[in-house]
C-alpha positions in Angstrom: -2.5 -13.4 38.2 -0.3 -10.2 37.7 2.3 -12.5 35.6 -0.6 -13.9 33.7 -2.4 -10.7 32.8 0.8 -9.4 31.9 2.3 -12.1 30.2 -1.2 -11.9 27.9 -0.8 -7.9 27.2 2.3 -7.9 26.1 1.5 -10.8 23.9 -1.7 -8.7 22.7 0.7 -5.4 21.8 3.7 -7.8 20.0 0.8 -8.8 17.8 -0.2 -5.4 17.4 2.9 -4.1 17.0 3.5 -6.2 14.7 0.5 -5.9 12.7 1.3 -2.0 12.8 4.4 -2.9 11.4 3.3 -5.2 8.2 -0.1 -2.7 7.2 2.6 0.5 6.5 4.8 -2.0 4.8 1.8 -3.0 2.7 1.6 0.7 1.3 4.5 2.2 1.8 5.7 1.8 -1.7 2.3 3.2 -2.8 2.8 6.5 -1.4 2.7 9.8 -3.2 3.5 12.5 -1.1 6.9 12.5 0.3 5.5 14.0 4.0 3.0 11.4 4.3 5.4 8.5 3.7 7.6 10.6 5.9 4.9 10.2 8.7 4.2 6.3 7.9 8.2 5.8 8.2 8.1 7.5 11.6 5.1 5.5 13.0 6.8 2.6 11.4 10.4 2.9 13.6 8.4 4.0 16.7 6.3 0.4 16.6 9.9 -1.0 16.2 11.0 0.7 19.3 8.5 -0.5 20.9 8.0 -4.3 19.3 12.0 -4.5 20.5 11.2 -3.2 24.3 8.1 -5.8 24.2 9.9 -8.5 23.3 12.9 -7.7 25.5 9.9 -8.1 28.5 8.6 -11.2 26.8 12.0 -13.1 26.9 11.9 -12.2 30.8 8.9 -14.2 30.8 10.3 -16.9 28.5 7.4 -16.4 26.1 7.9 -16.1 22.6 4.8 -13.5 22.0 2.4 -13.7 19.7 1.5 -13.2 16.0 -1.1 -11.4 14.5 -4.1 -13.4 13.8 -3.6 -14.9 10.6 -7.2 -14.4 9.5 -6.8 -10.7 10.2 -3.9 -10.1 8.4 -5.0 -11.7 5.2 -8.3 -9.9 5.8 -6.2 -7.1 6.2 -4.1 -7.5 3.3 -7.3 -8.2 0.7 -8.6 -5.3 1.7 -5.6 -3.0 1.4 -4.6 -4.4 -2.1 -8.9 -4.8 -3.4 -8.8 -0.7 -2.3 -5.8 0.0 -3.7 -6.6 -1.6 -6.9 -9.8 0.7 -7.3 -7.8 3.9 -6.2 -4.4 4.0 -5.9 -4.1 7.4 -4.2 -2.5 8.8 -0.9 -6.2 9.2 0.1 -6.9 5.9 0.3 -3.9 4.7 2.0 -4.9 7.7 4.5 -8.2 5.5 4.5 -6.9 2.2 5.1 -4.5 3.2 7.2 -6.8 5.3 9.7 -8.9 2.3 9.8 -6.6 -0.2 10.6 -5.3 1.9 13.8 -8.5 2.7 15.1 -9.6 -0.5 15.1 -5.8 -1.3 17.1 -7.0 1.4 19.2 -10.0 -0.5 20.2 -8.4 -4.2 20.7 -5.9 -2.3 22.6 -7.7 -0.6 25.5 -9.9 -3.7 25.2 -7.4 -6.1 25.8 -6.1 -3.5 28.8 -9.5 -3.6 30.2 -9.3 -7.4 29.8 -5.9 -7.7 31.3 -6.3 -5.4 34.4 -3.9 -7.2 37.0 -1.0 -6.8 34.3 1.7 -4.7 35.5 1.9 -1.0 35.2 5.3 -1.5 32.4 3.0 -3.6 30.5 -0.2 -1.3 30.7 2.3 1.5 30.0 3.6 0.4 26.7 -0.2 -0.7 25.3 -0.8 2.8 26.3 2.4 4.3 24.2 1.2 1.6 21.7 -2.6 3.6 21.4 -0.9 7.2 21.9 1.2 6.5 18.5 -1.9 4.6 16.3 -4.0 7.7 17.7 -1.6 10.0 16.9 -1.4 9.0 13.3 -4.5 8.9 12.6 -4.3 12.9 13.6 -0.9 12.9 11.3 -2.6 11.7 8.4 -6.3 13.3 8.6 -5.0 15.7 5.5 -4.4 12.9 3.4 -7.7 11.5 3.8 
């Protein structure tokens, strides 16, 4: 059961790693302010740090992770281009981007309340993986 649970977290953080990963991609070259790209950049090389550390576990386990959901990421991506396309300001990346980790905050510490026999490693990276979307969110508030 512990390999299992933690086997499935991990999977759950590559994909939102991942995720994390593609959504400052997506408005990175929209940017404005030279701090607040600054700050996305940042955010950006943590989720590396940590997508390389996850799957470094996941190869232990000879699992190959997981992707995002497919369907959420094109959600994701209308959404950030049909905004964008309306506004094009560092406001509404501040917007989009608060969004989309609060809502990684929420499948996060759901999936660690789903996954509680998963090792402490594992629950301590989705943990790191919350502290950083949470800690953006913060980052950017004077953007929004």
């Amino acid at each position: 059961m512990i390999e299992n649970d933690t086997i499935k977290l991990l999977r759950e953080c590559d994909a939102g790693t991942e995720m994390g990963i593609d959504s400052i991609n997506d408005v990175l070259d929209k940017v404005k302010s030279k701090s607040f790209r600054q700050l996305l950049l940042n955010c950006m090389e943590e989720h590396r740090k940590l997508e390389t550390e996850i799957k470094n576990l996941l190869e232990k386990y000879h699992d190959d992770g997981k992707d995002p959901n497919p369907m959420a990421k094109g959600m994701s991506w209308m959404k950030t281009n049909m905004k964008l396309a309306m506004e094009d300001s560092d406001s509404t990346i501040a917007e989009l981007m608060t969004d989309g980790c609060n809502m990684g905050v929420k499948s996060l510490n759901r999936y660690l309340n789903q996954y509680k026999a998963a090792d402490e490693v594992s629950k301590d990276i989705a943990k790191r993986l919350i502290n950083l979307e949470e800690k953006l969110t913060i980052d950017i508030r004077c953007y929004l």
